[in-house]
N, C-alpha and C positions, 0 to 999 in steps of 0.2 A: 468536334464535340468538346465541349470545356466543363471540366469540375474543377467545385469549391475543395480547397483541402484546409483545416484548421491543423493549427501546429502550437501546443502549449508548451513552453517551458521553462524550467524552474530550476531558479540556483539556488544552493544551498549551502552558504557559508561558516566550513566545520572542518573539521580533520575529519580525515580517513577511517580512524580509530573512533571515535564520536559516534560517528555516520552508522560504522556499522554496529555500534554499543545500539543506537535508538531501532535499528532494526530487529535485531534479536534477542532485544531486553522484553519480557512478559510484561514487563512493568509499566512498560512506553509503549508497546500495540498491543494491546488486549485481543486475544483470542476469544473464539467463537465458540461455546460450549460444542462438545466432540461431539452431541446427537444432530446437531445444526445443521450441519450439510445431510443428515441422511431423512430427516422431517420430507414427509410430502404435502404437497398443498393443496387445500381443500377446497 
């Protein structure tokens, strides 16, 4: 039996320090208003 497997990946050339400023910075991923995840869909 054979499966297809896709494998993506991604360099990201930064310091350590950088890297993790753009992850936890508000500023640079914008959050999802706090009702967002609790909205049901119609």
């Amino acid at each position: 039996m054979s499966s297809d497997t896709f494998v993506y990946v991604t360099y990201i050339r930064t310091t350590p320090e950088k890297l993790w400023a753009a992850l936890i910075t508000p500023e640079v991923v914008p959050m999802p208003p706090a009702n967002a995840l609790h909205k049901r869909p119609r």
